[in-house]
C-alpha positions as CSV (number, residue, x, y, z in Angstrom):
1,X,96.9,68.3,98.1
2,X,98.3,65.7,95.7
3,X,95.1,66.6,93.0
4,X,97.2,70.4,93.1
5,X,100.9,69.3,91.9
6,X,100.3,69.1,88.1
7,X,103.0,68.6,85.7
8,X,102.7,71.8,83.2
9,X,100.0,71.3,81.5
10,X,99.4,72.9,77.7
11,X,97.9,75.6,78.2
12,X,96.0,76.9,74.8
13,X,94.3,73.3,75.3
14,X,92.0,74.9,77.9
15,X,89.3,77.7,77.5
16,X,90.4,80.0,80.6
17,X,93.8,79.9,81.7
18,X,93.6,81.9,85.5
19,X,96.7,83.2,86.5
20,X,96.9,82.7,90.3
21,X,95.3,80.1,93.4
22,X,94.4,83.2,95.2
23,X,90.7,84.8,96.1
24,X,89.9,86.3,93.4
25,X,91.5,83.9,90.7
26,X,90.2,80.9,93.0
27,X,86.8,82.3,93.4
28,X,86.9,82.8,89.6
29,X,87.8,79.3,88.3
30,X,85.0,77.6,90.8
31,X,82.5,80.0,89.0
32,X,83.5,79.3,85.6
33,X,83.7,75.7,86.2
34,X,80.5,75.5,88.1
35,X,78.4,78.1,85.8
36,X,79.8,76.3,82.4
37,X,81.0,72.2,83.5
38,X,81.4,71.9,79.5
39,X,84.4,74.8,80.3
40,X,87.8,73.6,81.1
41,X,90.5,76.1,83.3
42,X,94.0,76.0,84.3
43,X,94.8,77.9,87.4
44,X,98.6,78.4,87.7
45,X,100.5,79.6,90.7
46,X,103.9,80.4,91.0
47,X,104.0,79.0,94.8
48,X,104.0,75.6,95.8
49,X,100.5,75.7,97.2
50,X,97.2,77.4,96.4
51,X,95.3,79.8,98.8
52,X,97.4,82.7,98.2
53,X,98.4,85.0,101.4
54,X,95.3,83.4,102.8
55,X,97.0,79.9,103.2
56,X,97.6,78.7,106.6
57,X,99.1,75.5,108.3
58,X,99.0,73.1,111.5
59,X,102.7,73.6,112.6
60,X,104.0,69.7,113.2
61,X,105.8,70.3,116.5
62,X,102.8,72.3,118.7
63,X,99.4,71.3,116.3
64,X,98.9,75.4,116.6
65,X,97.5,76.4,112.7
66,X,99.2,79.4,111.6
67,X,98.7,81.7,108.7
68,X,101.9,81.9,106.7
69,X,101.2,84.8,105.2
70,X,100.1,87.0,108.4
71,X,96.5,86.7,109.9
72,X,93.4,87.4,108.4
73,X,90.2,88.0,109.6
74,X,87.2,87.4,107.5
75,X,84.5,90.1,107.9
76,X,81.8,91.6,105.4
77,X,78.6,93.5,105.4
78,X,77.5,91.9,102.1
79,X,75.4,89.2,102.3
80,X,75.8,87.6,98.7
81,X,79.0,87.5,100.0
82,X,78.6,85.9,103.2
83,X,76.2,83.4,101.0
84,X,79.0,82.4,98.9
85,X,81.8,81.5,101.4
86,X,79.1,79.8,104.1
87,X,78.6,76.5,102.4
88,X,82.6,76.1,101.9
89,X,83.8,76.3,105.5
90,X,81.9,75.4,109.0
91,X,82.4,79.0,110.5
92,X,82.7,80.4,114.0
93,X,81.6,83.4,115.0
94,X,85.2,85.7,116.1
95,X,84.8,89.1,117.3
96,X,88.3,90.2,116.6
97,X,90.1,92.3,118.6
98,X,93.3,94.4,118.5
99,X,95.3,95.9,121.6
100,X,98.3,98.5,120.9
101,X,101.6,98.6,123.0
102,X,102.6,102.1,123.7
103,X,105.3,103.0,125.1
104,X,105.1,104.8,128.4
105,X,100.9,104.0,128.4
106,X,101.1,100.3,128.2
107,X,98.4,98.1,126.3
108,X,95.4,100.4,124.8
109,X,92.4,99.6,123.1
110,X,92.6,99.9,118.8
111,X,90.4,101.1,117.3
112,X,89.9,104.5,119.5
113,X,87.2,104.0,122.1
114,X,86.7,106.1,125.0
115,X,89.3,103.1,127.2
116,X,91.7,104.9,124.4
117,X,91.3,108.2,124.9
118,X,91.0,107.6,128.9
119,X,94.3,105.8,128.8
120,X,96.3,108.0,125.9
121,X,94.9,111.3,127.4
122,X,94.4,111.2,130.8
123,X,90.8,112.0,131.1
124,X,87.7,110.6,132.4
125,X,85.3,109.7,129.4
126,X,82.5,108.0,130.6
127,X,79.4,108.6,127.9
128,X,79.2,109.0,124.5
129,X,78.3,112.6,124.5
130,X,81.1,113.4,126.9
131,X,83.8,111.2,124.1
132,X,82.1,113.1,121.1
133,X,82.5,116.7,122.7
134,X,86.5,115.5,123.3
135,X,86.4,114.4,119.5
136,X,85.1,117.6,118.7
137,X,87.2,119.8,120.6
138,X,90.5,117.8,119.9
139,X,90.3,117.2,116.2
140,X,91.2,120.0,113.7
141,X,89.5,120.8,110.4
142,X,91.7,122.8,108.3
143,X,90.1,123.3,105.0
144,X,92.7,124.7,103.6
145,X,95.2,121.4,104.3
146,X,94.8,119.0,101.6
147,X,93.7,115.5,102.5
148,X,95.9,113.2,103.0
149,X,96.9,110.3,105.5
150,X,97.6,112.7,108.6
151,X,95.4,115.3,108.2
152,X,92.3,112.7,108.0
153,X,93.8,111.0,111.3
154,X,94.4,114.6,113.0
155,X,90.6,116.3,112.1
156,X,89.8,113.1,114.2
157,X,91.3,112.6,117.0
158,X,93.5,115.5,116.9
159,X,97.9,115.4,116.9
160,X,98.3,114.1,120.5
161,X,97.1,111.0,119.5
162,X,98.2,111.2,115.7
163,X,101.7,111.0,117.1
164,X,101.3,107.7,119.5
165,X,99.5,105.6,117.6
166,X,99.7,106.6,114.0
167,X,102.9,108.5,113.3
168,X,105.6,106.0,113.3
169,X,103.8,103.0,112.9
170,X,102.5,104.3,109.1
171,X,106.0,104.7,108.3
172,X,107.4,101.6,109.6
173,X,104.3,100.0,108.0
174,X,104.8,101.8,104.3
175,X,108.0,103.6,104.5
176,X,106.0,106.9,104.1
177,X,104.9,108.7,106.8
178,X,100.9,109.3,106.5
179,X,101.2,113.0,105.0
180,X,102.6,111.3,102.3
181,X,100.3,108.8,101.2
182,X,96.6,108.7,100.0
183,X,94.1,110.2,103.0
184,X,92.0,106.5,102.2
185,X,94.9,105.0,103.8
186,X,94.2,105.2,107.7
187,X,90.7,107.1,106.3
188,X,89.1,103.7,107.0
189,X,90.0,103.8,110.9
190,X,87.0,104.2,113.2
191,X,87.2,106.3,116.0
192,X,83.9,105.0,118.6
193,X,81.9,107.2,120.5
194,X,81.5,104.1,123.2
195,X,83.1,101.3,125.1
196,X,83.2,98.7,121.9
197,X,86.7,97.2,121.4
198,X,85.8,94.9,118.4
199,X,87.9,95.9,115.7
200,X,85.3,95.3,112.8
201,X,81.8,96.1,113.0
202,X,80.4,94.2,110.4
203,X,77.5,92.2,110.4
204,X,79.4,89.1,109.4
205,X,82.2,88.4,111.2
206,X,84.2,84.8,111.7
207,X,86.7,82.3,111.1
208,X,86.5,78.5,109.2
209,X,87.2,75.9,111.7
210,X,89.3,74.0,110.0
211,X,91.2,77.0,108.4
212,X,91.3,79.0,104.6
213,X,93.5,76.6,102.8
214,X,90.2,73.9,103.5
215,X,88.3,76.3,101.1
216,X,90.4,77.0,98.5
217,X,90.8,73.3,97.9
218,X,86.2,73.2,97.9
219,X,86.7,76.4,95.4
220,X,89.0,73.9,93.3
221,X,87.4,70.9,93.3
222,X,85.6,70.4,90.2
223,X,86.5,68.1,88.0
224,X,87.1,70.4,84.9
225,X,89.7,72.6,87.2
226,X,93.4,71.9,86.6
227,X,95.8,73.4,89.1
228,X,99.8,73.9,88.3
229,X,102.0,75.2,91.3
230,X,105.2,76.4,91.0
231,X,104.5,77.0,87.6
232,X,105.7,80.3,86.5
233,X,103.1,82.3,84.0
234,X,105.6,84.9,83.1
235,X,107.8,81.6,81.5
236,X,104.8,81.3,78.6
237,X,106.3,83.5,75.8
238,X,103.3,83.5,73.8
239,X,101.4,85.2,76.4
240,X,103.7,88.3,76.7
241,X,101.6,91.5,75.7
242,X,103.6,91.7,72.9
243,X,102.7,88.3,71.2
244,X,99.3,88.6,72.8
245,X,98.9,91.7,70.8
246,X,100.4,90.5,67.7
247,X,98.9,87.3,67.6
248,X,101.5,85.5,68.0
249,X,101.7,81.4,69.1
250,X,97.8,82.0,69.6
251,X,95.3,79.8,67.9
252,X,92.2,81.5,65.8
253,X,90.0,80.1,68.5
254,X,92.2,82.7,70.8
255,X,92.0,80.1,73.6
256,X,92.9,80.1,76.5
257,X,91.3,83.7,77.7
258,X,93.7,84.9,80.6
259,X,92.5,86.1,83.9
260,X,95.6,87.6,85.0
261,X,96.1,88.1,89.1
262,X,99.3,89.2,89.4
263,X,101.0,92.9,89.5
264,X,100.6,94.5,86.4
265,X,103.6,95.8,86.4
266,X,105.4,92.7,86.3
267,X,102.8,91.9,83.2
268,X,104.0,95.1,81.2
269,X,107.6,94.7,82.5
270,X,109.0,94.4,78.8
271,X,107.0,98.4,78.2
272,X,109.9,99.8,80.3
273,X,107.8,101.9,82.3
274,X,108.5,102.3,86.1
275,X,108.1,99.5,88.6
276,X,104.8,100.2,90.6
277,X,105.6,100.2,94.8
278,X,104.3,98.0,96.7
279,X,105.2,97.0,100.3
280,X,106.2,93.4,101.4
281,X,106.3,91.4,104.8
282,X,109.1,89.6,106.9
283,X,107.7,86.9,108.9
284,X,109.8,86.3,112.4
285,X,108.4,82.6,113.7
286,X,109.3,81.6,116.7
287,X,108.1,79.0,119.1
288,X,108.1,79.4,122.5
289,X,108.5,75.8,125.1
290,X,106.2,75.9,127.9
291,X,104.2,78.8,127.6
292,X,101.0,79.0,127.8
293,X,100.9,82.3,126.0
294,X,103.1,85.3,125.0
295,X,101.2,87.9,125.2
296,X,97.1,88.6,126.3
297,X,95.7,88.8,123.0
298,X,96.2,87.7,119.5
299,X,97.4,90.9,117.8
300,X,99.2,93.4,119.6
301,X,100.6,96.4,117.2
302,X,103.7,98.5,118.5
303,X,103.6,101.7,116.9
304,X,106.3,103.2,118.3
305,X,110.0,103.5,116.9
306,X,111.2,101.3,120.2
307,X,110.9,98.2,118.0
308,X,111.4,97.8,114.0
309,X,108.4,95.4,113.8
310,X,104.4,96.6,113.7
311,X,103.1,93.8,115.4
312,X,103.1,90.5,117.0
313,X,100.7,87.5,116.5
314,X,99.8,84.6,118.5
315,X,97.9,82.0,117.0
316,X,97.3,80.0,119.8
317,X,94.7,82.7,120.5
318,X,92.8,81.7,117.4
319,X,90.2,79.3,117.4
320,X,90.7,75.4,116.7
321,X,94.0,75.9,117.9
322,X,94.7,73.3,120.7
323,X,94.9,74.7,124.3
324,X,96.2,71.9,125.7
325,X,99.6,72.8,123.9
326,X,102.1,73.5,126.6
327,X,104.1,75.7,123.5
328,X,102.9,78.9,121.6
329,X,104.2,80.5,118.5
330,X,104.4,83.9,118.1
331,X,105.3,85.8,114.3
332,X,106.6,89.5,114.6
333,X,105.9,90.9,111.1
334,X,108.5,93.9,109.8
335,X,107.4,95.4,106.3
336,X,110.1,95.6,103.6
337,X,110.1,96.7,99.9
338,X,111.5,94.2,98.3
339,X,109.4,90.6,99.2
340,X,106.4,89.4,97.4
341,X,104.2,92.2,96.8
342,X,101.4,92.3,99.5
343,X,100.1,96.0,99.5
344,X,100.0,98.7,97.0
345,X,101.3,102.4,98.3
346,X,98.7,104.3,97.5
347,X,99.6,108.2,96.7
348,X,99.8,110.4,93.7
349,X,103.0,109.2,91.8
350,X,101.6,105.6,91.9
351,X,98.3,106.2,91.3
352,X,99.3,108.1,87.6
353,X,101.7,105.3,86.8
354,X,98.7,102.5,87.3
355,X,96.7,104.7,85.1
356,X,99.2,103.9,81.8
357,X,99.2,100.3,82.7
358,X,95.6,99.9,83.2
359,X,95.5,101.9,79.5
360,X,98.2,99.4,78.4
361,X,95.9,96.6,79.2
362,X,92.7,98.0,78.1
363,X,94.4,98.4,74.4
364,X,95.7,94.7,75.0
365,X,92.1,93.7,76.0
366,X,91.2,95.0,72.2
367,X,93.1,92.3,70.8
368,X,93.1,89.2,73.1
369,X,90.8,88.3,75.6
370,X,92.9,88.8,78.7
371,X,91.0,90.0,82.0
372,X,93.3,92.0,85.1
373,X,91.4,91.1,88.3
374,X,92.4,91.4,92.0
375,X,94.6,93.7,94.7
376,X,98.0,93.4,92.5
377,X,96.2,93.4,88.9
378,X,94.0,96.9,90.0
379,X,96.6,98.0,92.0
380,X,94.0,98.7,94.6
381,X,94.0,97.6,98.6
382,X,91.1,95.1,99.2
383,X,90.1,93.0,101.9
384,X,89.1,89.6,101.7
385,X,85.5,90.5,101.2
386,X,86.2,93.1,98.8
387,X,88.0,90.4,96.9
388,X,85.5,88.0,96.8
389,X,82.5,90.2,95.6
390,X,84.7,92.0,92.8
391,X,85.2,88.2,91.6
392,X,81.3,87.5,91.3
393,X,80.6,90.6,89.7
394,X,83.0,90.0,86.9
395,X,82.2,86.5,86.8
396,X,78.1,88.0,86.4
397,X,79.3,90.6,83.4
398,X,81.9,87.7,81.6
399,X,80.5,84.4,82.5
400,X,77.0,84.3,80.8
């Protein structure tokens, strides 16, 4: 990790400056410096160490690696994906799988499987014809609703349902309750016409043995990377929009060109245009002496208002995590609105007030070579997958 503590660096002495050691500005630097080795790039993060929300750690006291940033499960469909990120980890296969506490049913399957609806509903699914006539006679399709977070979960699996596992544990998760927010929200959510209880169900699925932080350091190896942590972007006068737009402090060559990862709000702060909303996580560690475990599976969500957090984690459930520990450590994760941003809240008002920011940068984009890539710089939810490929696509229509 020593190669990663830079002192700042000039940065209009480099040809890309990426701003951000996540996935996509990670992925982006290893592809310019790979594609072009005659191409020099500064990657700057505001945090003390790269990898983004994906970073994770071997806690000192119980050798248990832990994501700081909550967990995350790598899973795609794509293979040029899945061909990228194989060479840069040894991976094991992980089914992952996701149990619900609710209160007054006890520990159910998520997603919604026939051992859900059994459970939630008291009935006595056993085929998949006999759990796609209850789909069809519990779920309501009300054309005349418009679409939006609740109504997609209710034509599913109908309100019974909605309200124990959905309901409460949207709000607590956005501060919105679903009928407020975008129907591509919980859209995504699988309901299965069978016994399966893997969350995903994509073709790839699995986890790097020795953890994500060992890949961002492959992805920012070569020698023409340069990485700055704690270095604050936002410090850099001359590449304010205003200066940027102006020309301003910027040589003719108008080097370095800017891939910019981080909210685009907070890029176009000085417009005076509304903040964006996004929603943040508090992280409750906490280790527990001899236990063997806390609970019977690595996730469990709460949805209910009993308790103010949406789930628990225990990584000890994880693989390359030592079983021999007589400890675990468990992190209850309570979302806020006022942390780091980690999701954008996806409904009508912030979707029109993204729409003059991405126009703010597309005029900027006229002037300066600057590039907004990733979840906070489209304002759009990705997963880790999603991430990567929207990376490699830009680096196939910009890096020639």
């Amino acid at each position: 990790m020593d190669r990663f503590v830079q002192s700042k660096p000039d940065p209009e002495s480099f040809d890309y400056l990426v701003v951000g050691a996540g996935l996509s500005g990670s992925v982006v630097a290893n592809q310019i410096a790979t594609r072009h080795p005659d191409k020099t790039v500064l990657v700057v993060d505001k945090r003390d160490h790269i990898g983004g929300n994906c970073y994770d750690y071997t806690d000192l006291h119980t050798g248990i690696r832990i994501n700081k940033y909550g967990a995350h499960l790598f899973h795609t469909n794509s293979k040029r994906v899945w061909d990228f990120v194989a060479p840069l980890a040894t991976w094991i296969r992980w089914d992952h799988r996701v149990i619900a506490n609710v209160e007054g049913h006890g520990l159910v399957n998520l997603p919604i499987n026939i051992n859900t609806v059994n459970r939630l509903c008291d009935t006595n699914i056993q085929t998949a014809d006999e759990m796609q006539a209850w789909i069809d006679s519990n779920g309501h399709n009300n054309t005349s609703e418009e679409e939006n977070g609740e109504t997609v979960v209710v034509k599913k699996v109908g309100r019974h349902i909605y309200n124990l596992l959905f309901k409460e544990y949207t709000f607590k998760q956005w501060n919105k309750y679903p009928s407020s927010l975008h129907s591509s929200v919980l859209a995504r959510i699988p309901v299965r016409t069978n016994h399966d209880d893997r969350y995903f169900s994509d073709r790839y699925q699995a986890l790097p043995k020795e953890g994500y932080t060992a890949i961002f350091e492959k992805l920012l190896e070569p020698d023409n990377i340069t990485v700055s942590l704690s270095t604050d972007f936002h410090q850099w006068s001359q590449f304010n929009p205003n200066n940027l737009a102006n020309g301003i402090n910027i040589n003719t060559n108008k080097k370095p060109i800017i891939i910019y990862t981080g909210p685009i709000d907070h890029y176009f702060s000085q417009v005076g245009y509304p903040a964006l909303e996004y929603r943040s996580i508090s992280f409750k560690k906490e280790t527990i002496r001899n236990c063997e475990y806390y609970q019977p599976n690595s996730v469990v969500n709460y949805p209910g208002k009993d308790v103010n957090y949406t789930r628990i984690v225990e990584y000890k459930h994880f693989l390359d995590n030592p079983t021999n520990s007589p400890d675990t450590i468990i992190v209850s994760e309570t979302t806020n609105d006022h942390g780091d941003p980690y999701y954008p809240v996806p409904n009508k008002k912030n979707s029109s007030l993204y729409a003059q920011y991405q126009q703010l940068s597309l005029q900027l984009q006229d002037k300066y070579p600057i590039h907004f890539l990733g979840r906070l710089a489209t304002y759009k939810y990705l997963n880790m997958d999603q991430a990567i490929l929207a990376a490699l696509e830009w680096c196939d229509r910009e890096i020639v």
